[in-house]
Biopython code that builds the backbone (N, CA, C, O; Angstrom):
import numpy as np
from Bio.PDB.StructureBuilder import StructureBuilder

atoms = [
    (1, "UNK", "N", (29.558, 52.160, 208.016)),
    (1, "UNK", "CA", (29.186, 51.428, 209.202)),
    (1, "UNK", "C", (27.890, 50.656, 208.938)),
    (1, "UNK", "O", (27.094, 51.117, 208.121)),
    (2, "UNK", "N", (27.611, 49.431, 209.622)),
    (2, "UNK", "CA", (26.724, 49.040, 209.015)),
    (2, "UNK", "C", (25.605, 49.268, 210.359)),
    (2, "UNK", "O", (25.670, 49.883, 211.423)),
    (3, "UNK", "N", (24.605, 48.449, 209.706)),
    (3, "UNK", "CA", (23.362, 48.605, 210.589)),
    (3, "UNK", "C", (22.842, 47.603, 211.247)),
    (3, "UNK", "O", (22.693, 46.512, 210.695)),
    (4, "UNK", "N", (22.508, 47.808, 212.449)),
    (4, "UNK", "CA", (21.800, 46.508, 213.392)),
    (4, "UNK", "C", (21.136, 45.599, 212.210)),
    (4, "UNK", "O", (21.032, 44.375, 212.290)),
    (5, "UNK", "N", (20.827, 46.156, 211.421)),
    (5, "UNK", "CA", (19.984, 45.153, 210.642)),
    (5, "UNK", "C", (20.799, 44.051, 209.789)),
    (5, "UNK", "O", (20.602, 42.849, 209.610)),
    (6, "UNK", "N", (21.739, 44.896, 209.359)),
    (6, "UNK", "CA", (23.046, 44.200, 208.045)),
    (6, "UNK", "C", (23.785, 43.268, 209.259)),
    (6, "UNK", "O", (23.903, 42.070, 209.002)),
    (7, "UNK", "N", (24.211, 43.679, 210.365)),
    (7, "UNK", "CA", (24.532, 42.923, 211.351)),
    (7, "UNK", "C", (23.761, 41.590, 211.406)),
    (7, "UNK", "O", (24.308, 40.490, 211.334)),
    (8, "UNK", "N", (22.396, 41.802, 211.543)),
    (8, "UNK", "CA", (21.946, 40.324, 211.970)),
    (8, "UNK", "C", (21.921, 39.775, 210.975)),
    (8, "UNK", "O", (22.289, 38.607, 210.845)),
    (9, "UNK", "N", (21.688, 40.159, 210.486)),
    (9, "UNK", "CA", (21.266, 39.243, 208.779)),
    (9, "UNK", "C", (22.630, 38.524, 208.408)),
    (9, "UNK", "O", (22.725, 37.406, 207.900)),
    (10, "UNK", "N", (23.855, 39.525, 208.816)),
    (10, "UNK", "CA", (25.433, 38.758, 208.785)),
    (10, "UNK", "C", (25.374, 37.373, 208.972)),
    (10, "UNK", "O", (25.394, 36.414, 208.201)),
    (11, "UNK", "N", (25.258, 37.573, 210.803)),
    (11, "UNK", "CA", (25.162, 36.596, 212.034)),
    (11, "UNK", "C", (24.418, 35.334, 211.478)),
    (11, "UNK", "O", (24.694, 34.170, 211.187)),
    (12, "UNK", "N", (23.141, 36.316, 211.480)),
    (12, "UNK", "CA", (21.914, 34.776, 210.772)),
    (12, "UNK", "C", (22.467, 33.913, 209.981)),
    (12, "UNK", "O", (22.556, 32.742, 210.347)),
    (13, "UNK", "N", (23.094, 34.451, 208.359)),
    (13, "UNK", "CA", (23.682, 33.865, 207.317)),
    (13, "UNK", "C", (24.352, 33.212, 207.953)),
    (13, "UNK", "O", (23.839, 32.110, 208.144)),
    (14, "UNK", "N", (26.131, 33.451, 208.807)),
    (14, "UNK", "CA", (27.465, 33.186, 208.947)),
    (14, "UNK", "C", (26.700, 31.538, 209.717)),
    (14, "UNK", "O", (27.113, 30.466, 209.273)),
    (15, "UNK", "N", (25.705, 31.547, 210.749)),
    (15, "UNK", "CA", (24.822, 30.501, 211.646)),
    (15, "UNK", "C", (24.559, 29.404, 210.663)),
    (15, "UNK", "O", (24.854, 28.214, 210.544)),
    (16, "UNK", "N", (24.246, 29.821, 210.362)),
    (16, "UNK", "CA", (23.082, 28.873, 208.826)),
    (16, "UNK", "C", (23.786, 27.901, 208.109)),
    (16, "UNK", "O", (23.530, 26.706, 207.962)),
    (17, "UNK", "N", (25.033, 28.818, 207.535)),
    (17, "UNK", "CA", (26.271, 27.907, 207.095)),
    (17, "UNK", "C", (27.010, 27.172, 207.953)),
    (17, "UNK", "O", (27.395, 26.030, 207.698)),
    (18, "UNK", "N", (27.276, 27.868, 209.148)),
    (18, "UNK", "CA", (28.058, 26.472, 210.131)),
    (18, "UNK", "C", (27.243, 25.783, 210.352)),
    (18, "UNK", "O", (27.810, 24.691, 210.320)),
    (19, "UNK", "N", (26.007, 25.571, 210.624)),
    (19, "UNK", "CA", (25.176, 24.407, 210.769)),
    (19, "UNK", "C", (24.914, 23.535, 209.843)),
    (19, "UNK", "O", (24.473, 22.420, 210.121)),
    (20, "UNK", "N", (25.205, 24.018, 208.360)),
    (20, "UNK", "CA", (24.939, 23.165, 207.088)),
    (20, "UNK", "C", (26.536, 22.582, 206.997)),
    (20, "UNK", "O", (26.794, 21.395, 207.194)),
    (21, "UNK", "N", (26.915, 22.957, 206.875)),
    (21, "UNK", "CA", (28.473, 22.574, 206.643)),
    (21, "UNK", "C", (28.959, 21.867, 207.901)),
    (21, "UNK", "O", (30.189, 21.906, 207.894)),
    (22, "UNK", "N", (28.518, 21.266, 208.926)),
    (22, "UNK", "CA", (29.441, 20.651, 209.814)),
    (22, "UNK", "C", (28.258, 19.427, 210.677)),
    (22, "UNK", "O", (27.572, 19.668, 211.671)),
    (23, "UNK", "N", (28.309, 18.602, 210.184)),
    (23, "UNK", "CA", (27.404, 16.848, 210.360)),
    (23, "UNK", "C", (27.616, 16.754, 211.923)),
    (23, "UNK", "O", (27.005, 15.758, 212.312)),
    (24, "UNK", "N", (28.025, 17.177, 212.610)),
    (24, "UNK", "CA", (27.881, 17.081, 213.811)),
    (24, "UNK", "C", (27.168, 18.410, 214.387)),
    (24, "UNK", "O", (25.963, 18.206, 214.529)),
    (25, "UNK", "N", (27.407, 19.195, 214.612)),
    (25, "UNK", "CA", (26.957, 20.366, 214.447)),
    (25, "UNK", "C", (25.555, 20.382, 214.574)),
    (25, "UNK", "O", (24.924, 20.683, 215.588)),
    (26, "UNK", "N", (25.010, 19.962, 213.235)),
    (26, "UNK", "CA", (23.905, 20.165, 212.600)),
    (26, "UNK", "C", (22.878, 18.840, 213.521)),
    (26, "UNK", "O", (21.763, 19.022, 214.009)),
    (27, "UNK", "N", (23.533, 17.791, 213.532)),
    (27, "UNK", "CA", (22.549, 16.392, 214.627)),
    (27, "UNK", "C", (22.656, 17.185, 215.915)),
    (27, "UNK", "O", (21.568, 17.146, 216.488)),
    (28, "UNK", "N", (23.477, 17.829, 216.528)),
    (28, "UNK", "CA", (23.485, 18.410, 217.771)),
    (28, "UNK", "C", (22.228, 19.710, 217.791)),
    (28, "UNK", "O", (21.559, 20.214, 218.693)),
    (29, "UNK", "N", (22.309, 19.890, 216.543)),
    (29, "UNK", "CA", (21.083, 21.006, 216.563)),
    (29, "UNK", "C", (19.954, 20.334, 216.489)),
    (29, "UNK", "O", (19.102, 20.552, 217.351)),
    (30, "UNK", "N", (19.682, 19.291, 215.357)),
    (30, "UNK", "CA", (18.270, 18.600, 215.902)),
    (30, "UNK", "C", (17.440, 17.970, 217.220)),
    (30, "UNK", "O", (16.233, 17.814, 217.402)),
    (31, "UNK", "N", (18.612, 17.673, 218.065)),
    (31, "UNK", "CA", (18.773, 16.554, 219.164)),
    (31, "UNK", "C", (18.375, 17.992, 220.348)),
    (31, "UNK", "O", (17.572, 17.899, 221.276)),
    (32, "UNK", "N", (18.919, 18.846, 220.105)),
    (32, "UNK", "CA", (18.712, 20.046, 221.544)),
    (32, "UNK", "C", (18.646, 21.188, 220.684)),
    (32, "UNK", "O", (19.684, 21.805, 220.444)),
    (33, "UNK", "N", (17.377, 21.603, 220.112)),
    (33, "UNK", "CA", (17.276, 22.856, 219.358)),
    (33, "UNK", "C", (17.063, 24.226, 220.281)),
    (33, "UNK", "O", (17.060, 25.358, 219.798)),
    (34, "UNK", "N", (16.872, 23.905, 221.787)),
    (34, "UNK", "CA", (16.795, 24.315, 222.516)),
    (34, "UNK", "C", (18.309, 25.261, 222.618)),
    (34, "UNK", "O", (18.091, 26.471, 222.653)),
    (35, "UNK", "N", (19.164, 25.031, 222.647)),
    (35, "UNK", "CA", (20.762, 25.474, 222.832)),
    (35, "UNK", "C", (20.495, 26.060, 221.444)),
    (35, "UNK", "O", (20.994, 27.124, 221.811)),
    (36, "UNK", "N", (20.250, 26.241, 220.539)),
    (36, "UNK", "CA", (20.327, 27.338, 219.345)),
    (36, "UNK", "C", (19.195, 27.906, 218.891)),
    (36, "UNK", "O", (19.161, 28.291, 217.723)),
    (37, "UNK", "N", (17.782, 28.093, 219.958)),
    (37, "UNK", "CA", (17.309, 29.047, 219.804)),
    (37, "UNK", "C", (17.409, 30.930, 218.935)),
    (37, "UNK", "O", (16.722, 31.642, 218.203)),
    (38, "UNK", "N", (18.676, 30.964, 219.626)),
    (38, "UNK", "CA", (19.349, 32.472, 219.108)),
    (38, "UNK", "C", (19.426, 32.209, 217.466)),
    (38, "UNK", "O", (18.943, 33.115, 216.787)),
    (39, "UNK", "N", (20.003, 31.019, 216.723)),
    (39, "UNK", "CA", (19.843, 30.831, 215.447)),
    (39, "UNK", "C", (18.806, 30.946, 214.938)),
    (39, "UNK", "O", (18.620, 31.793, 214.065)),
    (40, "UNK", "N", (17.904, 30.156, 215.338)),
    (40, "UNK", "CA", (16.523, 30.004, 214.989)),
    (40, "UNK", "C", (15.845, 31.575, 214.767)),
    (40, "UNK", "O", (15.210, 32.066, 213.834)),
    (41, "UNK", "N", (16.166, 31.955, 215.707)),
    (41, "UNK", "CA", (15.651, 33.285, 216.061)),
    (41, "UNK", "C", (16.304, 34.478, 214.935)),
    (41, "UNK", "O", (15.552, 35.391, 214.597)),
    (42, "UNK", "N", (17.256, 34.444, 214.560)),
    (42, "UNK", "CA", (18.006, 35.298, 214.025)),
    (42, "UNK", "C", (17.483, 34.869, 212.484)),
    (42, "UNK", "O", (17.090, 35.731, 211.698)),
    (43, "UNK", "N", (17.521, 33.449, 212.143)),
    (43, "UNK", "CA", (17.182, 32.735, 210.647)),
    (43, "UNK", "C", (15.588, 33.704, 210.024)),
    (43, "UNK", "O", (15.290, 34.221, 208.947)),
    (44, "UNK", "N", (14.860, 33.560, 211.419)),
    (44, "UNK", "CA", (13.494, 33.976, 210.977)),
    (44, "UNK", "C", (13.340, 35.637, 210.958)),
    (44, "UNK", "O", (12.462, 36.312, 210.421)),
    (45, "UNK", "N", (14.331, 35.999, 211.619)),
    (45, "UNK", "CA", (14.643, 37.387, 211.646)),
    (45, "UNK", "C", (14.826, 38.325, 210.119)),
    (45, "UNK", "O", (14.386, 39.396, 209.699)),
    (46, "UNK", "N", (15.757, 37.216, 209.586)),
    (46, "UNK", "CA", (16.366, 37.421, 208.567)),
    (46, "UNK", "C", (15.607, 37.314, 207.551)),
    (46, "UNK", "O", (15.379, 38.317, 206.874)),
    (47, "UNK", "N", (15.143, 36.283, 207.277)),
    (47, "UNK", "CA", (13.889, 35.996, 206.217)),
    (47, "UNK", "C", (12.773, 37.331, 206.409)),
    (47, "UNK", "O", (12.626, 38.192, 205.542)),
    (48, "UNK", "N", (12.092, 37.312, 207.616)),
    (48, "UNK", "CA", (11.133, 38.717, 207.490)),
    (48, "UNK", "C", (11.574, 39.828, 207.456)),
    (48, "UNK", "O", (10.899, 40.856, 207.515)),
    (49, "UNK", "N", (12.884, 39.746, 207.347)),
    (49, "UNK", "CA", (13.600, 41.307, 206.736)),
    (49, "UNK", "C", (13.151, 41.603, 205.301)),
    (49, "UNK", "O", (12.464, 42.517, 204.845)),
    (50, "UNK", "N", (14.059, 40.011, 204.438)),
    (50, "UNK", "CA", (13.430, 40.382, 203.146)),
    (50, "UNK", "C", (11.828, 40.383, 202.597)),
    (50, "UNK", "O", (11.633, 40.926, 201.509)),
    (51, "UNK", "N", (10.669, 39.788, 203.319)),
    (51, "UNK", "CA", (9.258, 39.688, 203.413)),
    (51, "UNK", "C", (9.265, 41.575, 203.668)),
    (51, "UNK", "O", (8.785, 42.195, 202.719)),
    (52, "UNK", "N", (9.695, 42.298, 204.682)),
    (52, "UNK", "CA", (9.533, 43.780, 204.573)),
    (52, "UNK", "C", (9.973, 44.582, 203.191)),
    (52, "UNK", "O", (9.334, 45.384, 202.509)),
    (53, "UNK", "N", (11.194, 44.100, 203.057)),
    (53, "UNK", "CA", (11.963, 44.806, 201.494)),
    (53, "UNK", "C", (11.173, 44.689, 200.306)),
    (53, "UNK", "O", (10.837, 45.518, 199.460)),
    (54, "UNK", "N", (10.954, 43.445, 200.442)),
    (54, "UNK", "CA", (10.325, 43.345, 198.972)),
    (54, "UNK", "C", (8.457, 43.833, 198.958)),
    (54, "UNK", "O", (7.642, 44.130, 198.085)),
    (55, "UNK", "N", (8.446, 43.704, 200.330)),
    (55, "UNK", "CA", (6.592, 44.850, 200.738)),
    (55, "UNK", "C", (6.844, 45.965, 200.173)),
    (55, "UNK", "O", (6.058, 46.455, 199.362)),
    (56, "UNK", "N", (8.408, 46.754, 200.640)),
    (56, "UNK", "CA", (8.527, 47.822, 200.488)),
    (56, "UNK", "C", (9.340, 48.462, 198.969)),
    (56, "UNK", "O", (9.789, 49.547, 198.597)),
    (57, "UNK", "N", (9.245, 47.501, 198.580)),
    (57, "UNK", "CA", (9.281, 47.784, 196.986)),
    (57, "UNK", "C", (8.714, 47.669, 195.802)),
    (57, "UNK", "O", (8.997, 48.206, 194.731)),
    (58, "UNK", "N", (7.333, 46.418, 196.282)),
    (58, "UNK", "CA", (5.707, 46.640, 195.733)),
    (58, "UNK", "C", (5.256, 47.679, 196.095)),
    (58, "UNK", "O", (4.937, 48.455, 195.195)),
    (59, "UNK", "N", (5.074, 48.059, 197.325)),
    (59, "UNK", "CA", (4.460, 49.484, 197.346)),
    (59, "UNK", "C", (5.336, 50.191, 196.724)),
    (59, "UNK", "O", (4.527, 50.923, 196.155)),
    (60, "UNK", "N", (6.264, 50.538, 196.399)),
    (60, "UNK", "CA", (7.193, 51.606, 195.584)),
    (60, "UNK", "C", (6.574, 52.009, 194.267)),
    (60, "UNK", "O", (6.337, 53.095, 193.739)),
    (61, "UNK", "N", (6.392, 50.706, 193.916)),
    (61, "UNK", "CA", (6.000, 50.148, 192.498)),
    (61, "UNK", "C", (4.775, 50.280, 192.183)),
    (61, "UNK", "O", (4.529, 50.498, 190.997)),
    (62, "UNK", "N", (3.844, 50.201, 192.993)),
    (62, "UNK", "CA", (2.423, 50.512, 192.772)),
    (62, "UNK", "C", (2.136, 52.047, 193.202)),
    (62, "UNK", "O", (1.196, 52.689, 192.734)),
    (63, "UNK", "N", (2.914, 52.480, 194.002)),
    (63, "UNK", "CA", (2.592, 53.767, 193.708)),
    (63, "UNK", "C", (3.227, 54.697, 192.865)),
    (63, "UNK", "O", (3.090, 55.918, 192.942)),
    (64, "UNK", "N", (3.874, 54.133, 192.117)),
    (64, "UNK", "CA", (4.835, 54.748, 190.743)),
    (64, "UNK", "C", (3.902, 54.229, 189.814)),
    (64, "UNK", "O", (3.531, 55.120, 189.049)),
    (65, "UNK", "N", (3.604, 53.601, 189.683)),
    (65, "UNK", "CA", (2.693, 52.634, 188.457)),
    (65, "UNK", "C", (1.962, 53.377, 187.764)),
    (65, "UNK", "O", (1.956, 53.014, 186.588)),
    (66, "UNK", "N", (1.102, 54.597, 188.049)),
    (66, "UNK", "CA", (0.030, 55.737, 187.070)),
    (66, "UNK", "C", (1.651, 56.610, 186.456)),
    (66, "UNK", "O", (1.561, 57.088, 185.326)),
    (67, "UNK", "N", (2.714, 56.743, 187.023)),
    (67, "UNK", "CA", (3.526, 57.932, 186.380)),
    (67, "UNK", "C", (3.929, 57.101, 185.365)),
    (67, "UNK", "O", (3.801, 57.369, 184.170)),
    (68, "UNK", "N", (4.570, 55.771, 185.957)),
    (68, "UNK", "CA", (4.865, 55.317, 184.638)),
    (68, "UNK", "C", (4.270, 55.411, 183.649)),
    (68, "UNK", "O", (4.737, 55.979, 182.662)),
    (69, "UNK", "N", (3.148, 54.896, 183.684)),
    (69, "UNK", "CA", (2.378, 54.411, 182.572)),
    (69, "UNK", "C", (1.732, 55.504, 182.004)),
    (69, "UNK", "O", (1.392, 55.336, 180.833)),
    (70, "UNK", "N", (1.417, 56.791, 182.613)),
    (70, "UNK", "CA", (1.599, 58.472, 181.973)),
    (70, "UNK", "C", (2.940, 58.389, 180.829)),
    (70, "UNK", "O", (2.882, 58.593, 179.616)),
    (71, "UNK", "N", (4.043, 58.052, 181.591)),
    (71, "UNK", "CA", (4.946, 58.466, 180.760)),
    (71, "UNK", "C", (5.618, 57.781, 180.004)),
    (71, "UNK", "O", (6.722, 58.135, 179.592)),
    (72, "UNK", "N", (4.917, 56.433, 179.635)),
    (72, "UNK", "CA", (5.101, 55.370, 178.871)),
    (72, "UNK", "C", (4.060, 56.337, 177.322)),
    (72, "UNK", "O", (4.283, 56.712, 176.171)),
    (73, "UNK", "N", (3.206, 56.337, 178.075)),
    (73, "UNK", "CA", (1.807, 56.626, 176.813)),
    (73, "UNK", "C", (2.832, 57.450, 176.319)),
    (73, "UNK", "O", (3.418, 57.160, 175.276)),
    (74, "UNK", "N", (3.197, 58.823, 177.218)),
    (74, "UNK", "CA", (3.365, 60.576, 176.627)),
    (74, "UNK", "C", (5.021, 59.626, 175.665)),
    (74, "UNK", "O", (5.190, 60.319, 174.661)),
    (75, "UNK", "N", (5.658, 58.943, 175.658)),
    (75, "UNK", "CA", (6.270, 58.620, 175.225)),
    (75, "UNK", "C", (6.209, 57.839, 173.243)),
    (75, "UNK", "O", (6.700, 58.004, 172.126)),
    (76, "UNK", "N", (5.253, 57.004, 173.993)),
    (76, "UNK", "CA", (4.735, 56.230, 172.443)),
    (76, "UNK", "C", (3.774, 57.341, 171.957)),
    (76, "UNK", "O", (3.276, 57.026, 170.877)),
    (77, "UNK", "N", (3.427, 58.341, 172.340)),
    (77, "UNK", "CA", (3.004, 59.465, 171.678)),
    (77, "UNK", "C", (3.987, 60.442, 170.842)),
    (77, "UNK", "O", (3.603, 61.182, 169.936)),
    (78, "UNK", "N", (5.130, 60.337, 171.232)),
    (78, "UNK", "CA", (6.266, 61.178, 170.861)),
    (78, "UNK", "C", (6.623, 60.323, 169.615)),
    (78, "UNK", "O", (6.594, 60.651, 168.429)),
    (79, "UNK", "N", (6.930, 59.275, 170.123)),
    (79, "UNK", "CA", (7.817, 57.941, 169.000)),
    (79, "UNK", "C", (6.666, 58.141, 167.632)),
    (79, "UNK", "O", (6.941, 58.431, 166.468)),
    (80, "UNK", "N", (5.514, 57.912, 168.159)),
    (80, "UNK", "CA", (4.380, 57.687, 166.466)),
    (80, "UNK", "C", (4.599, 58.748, 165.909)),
    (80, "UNK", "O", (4.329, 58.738, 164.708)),
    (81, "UNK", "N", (5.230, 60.249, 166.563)),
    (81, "UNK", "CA", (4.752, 61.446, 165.550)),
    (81, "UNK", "C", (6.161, 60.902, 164.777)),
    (81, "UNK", "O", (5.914, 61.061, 163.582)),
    (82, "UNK", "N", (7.190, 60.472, 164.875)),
    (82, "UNK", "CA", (8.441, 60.552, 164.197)),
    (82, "UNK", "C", (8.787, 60.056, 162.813)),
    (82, "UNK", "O", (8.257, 58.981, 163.092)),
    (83, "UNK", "N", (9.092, 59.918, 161.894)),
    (83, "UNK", "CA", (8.622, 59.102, 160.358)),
    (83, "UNK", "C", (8.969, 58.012, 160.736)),
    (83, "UNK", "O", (9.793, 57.594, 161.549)),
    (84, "UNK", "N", (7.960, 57.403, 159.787)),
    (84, "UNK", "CA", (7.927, 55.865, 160.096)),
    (84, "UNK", "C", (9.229, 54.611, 159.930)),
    (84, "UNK", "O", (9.315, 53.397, 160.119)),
    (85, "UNK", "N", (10.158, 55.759, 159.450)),
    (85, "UNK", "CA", (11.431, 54.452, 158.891)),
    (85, "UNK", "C", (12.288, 54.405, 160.534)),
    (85, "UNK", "O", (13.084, 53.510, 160.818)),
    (86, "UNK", "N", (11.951, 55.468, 161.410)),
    (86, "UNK", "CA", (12.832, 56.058, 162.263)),
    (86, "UNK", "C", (12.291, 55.231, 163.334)),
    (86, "UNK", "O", (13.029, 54.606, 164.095)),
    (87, "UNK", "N", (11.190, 55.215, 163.402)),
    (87, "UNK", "CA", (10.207, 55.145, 164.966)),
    (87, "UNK", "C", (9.738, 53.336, 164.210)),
    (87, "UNK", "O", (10.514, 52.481, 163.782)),
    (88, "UNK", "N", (8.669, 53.308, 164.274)),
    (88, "UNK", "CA", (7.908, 51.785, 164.120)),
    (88, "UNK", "C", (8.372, 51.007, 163.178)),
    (88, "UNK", "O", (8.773, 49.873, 163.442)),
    (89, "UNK", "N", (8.381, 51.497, 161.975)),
    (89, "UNK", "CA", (8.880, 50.743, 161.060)),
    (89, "UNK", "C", (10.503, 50.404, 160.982)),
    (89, "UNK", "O", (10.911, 49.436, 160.340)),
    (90, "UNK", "N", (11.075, 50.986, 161.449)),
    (90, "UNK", "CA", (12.639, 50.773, 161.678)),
    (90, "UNK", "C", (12.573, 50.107, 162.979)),
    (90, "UNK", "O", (11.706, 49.309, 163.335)),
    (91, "UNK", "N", (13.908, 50.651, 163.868)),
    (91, "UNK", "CA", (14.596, 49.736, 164.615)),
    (91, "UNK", "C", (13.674, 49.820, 166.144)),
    (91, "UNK", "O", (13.912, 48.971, 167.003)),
    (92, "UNK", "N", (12.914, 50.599, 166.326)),
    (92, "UNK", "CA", (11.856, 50.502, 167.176)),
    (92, "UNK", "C", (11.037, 49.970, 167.199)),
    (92, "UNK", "O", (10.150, 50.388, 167.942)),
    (93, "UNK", "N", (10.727, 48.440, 166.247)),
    (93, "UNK", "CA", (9.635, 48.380, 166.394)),
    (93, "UNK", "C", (9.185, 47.421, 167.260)),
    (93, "UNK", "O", (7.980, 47.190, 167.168)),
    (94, "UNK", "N", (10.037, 46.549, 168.394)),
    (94, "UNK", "CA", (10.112, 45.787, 169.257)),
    (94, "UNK", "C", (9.527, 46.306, 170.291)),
    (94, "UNK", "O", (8.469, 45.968, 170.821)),
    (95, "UNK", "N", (10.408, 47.321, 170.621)),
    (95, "UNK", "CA", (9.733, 48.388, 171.275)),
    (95, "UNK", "C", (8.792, 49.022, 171.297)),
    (95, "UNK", "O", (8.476, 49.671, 172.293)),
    (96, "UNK", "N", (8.338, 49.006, 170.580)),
    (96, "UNK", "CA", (6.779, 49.584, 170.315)),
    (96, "UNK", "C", (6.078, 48.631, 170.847)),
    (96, "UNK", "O", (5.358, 48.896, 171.810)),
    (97, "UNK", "N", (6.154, 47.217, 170.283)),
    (97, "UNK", "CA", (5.070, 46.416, 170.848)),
    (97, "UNK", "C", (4.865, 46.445, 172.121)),
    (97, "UNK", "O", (3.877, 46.683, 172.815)),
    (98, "UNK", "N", (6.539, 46.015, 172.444)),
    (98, "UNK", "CA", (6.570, 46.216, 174.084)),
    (98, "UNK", "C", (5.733, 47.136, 174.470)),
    (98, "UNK", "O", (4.986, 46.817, 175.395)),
    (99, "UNK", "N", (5.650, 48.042, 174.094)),
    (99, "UNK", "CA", (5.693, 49.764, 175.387)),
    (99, "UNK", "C", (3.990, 49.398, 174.772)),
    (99, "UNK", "O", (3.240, 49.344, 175.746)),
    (100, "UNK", "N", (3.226, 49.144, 173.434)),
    (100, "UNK", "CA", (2.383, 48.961, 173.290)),
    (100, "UNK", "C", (0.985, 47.957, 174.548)),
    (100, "UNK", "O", (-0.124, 48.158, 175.043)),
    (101, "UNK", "N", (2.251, 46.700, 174.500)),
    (101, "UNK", "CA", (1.762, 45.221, 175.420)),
    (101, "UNK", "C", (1.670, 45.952, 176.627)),
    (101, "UNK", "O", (0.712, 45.579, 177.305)),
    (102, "UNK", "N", (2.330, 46.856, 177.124)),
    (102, "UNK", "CA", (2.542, 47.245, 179.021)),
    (102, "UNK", "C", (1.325, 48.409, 178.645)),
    (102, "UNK", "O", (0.334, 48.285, 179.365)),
    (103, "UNK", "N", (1.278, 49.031, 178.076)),
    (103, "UNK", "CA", (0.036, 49.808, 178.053)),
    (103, "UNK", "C", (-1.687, 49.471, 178.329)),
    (103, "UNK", "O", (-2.680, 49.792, 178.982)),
    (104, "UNK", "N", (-1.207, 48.661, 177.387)),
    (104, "UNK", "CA", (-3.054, 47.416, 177.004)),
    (104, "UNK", "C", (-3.024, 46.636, 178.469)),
    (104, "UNK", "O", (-4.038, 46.577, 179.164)),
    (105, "UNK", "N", (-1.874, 46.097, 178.834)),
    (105, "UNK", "CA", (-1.822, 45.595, 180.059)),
    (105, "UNK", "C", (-2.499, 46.103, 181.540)),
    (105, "UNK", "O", (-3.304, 45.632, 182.343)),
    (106, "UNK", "N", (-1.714, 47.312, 181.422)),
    (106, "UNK", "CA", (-2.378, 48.367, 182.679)),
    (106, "UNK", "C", (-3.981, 49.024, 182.214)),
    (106, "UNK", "O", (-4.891, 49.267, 183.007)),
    (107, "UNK", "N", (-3.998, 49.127, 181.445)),
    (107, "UNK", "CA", (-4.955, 49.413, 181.046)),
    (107, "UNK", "C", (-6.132, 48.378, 181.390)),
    (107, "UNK", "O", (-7.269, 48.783, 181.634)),
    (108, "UNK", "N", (-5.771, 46.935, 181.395)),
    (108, "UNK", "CA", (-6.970, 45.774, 182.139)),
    (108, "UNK", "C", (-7.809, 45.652, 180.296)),
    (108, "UNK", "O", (-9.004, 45.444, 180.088)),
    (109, "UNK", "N", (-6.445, 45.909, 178.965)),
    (109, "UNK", "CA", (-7.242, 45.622, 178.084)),
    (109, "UNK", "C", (-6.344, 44.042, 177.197)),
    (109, "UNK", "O", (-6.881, 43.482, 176.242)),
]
sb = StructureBuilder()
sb.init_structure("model")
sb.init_model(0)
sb.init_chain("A")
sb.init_seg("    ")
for serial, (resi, resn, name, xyz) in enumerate(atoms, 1):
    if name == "N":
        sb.init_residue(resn, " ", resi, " ")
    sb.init_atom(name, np.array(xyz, "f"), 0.0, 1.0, " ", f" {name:<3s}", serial, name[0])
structure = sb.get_structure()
């Protein structure tokens, strides 16, 4: 079942497209924007849905951000003890830089 929210965001979308897709339609909406208020309303609805989601998945991210990067290190700590044909010098060693670059990164070095 979906949610008041997936609902509007439907509505909003399904609005958006009949107004783009139909040249009369769409001059009738410029001319009396007044009569599609409810669009308007629903369009901006929709947009600050995703302005919340994606708030709420920077904060996700920043407050995950010390574990990661704990378990990035405790990781490239594991990989260096391993012989070198296996870990850096072999087929890891892309990876290394990588996991190296995101380290120095957070780090502010």
């Amino acid at each position: 079942m979906k949610t008041v929210e997936e609902k509007a965001n439907k509505y909003a979308e399904e609005a958006i497209l009949a107004l783009y897709s139909d040249s009369e339609l769409m001059q009738d909406f410029v001319q009396k924007p007044e009569k599609y208020a409810k669009v308007d309303f629903l369009a901006g609805y929709n947009e600050a849905m995703k302005e919340v989601k994606e708030m709420k998945a920077n904060t996700q991210l920043i407050a995950a951000a010390p574990d990661l990067l704990e378990a990035l290190m405790s990781l490239m700590d594991g990989v260096a003890n391993l012989p070198p044909l296996v870990a850096i010098g072999g087929v890891l060693k892309t990876e290394w830089e990588q996991g190296l670059k995101a380290i120095n990164k957070a780090l502010g070095k």
